[in-house]
Rosetta silent file (secondary structure, phi, psi, omega in degrees, C-alpha in Angstrom):
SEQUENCE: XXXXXXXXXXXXXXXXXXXXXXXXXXXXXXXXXXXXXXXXXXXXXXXXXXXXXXXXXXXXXXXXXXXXXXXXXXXXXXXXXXXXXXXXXXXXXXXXXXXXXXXXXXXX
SCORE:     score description
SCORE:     0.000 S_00000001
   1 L     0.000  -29.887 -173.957  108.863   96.820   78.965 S_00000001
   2 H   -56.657  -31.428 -147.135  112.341   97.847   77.863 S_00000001
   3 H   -92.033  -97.336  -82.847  111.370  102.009   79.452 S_00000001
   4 H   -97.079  -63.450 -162.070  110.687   99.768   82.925 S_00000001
   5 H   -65.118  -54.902 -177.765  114.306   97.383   82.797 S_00000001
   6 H   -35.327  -90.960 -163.593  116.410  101.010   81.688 S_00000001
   7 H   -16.335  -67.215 -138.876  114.651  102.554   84.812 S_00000001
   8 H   -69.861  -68.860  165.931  115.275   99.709   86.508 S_00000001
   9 H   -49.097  -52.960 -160.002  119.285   99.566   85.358 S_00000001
  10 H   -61.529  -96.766  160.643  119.504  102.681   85.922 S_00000001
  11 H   -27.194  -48.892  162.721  118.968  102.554   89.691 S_00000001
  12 H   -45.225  -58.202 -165.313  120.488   99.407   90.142 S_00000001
  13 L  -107.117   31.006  167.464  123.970  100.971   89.016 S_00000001
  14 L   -76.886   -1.470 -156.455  123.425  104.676   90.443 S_00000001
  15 L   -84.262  -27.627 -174.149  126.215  103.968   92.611 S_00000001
  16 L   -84.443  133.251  173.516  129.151  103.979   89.912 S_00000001
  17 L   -62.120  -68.760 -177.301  131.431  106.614   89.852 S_00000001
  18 L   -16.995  -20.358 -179.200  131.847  106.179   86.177 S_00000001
  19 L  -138.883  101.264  168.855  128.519  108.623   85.229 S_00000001
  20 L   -80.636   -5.610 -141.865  128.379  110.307   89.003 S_00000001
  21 L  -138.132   39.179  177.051  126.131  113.348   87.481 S_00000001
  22 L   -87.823  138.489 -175.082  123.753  110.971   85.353 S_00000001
  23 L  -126.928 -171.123  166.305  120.048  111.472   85.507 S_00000001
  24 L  -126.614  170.529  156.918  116.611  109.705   84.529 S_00000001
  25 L  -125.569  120.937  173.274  113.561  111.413   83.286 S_00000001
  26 L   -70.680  128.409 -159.599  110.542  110.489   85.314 S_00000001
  27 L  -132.574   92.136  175.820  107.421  109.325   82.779 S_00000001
  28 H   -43.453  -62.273 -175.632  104.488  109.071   85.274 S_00000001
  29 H   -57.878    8.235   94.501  102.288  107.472   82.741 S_00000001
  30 H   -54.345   24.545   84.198  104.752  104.452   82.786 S_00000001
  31 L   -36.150 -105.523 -178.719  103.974  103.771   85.963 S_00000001
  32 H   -10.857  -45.911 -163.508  100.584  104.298   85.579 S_00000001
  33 H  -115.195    4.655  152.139   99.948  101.551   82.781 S_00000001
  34 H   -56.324  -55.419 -170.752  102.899   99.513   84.517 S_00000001
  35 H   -85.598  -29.800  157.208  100.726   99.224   87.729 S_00000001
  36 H   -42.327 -102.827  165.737   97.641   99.133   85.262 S_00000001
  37 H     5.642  -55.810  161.199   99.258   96.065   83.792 S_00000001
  38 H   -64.394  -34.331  163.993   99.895   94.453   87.113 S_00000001
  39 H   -67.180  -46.875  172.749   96.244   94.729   88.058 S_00000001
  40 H   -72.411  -38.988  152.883   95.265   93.000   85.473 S_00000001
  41 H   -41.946  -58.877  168.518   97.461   90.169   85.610 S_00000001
  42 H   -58.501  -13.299 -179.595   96.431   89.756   89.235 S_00000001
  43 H  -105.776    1.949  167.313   92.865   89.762   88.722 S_00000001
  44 L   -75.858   -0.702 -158.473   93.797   87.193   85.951 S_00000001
  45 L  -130.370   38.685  177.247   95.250   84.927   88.006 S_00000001
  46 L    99.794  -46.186  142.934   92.591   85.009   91.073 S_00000001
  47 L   -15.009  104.504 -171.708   93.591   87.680   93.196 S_00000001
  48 L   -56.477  133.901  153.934   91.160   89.456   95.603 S_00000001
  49 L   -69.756  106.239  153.060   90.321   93.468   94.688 S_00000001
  50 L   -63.849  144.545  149.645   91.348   95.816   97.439 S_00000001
  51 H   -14.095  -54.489 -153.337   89.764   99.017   98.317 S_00000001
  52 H   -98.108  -23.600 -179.437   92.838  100.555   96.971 S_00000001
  53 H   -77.123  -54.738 -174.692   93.251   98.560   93.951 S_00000001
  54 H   -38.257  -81.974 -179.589   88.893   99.734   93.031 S_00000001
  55 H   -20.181  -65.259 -179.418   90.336  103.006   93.970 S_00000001
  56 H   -64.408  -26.238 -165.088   93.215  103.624   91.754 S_00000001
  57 H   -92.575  -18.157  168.550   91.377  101.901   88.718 S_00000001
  58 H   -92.382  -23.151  166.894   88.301  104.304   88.904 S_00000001
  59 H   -87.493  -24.117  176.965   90.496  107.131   89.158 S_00000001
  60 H   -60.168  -19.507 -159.494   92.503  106.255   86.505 S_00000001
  61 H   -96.167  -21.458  175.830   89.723  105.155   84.325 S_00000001
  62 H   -83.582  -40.407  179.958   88.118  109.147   84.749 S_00000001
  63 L   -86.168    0.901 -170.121   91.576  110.631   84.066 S_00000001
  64 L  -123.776   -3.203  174.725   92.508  107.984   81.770 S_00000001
  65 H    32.552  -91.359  166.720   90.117  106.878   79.331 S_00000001
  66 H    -5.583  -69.546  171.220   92.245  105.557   76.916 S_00000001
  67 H   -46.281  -35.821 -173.795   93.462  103.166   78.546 S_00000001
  68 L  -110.916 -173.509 -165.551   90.239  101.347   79.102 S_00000001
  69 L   -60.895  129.312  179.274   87.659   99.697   77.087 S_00000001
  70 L   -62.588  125.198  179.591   85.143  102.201   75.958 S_00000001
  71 L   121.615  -20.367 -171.590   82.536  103.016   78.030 S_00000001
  72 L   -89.308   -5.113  126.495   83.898  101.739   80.849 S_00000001
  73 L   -53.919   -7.510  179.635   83.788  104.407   83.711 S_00000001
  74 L   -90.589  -41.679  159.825   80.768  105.846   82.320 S_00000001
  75 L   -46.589  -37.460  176.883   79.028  102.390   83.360 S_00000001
  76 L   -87.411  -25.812 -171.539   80.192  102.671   86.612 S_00000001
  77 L  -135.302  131.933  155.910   79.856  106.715   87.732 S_00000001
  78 L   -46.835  169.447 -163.423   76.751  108.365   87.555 S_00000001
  79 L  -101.999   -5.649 -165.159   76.904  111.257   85.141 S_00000001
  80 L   -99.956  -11.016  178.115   76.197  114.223   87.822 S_00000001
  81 L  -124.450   48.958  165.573   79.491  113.019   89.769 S_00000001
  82 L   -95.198  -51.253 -173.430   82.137  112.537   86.891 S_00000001
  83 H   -64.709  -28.710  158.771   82.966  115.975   87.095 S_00000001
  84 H   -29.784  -47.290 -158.929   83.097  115.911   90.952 S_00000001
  85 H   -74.517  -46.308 -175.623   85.476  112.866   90.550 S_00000001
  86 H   -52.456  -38.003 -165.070   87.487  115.086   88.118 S_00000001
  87 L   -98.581    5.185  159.586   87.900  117.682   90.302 S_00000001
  88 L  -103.714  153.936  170.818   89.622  116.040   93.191 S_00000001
  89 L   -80.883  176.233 -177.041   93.073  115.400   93.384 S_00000001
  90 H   -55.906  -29.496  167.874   94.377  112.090   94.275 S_00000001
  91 H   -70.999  -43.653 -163.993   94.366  112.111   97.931 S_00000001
  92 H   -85.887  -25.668 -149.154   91.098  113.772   98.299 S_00000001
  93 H   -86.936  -63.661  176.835   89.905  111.346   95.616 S_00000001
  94 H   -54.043  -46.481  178.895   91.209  108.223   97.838 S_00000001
  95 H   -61.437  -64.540  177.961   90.139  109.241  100.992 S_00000001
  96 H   -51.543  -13.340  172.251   86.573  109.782   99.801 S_00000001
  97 H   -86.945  -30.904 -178.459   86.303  106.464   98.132 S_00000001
  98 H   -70.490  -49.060  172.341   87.784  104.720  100.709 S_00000001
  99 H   -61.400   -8.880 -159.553   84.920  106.263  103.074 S_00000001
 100 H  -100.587  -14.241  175.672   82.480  105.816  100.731 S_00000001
 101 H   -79.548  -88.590 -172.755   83.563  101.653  100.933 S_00000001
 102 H   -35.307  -39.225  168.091   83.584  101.707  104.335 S_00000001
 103 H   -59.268  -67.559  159.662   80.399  103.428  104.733 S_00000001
 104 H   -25.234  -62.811  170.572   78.529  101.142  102.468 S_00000001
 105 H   -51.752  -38.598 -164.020   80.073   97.990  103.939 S_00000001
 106 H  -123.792   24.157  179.565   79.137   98.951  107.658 S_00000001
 107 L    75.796   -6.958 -159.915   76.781  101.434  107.375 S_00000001
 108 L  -118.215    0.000    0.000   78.688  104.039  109.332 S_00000001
């Protein structure tokens, strides 16, 4: 939690002249298990799953393993479309899931 409050500091106080040429280093993957982190807490406490929340946690769970329990994206995606999943980027990955909701829910 400390890498998140630095960040955090950091930005709060870019404004002082005292460091004007001071930088961060951007650590995606603290983000990633930040926003992880958040998800879970929210489905702990009740909180409906969006579209977007399913979305980010199945791609993360094919690019991301680690993070989750083992076994768990392989429960969920068939085995002929992991590599499919793998092979879109993040946009292409969202848009197709999100149609792939929508389709299901209404049929269209």
């Amino acid at each position: 939690m400390s890498g998140v409050k630095s960040d955090a500091n950091f930005f709060k106080h870019a404004n002082n002249e005292a460091h004007p040429n001071a930088s961060i280093e951007f650590d995606p993957v603290v983000n990633e298990v930040y926003m992880l982190m958040s998800l879970i807490g929210l489905n702990k406490l009740g909180a409906a799953q969006s579209d977007e929340i399913d979305a980010f946690l199945l791609w993360l769970s094919v690019h991301e393993p680690t993070y989750f329990a083992e076994g768990f994206a392989e429960n969920r995606i068939p085995a002929q479309s992991f590599a499919k999943i793998r092979s879109l980027n993040k946009r292409e990955f969202f848009e197709d899931f999100v149609s792939a909701r929508r389709i299901a829910r209404n049929g269209k």
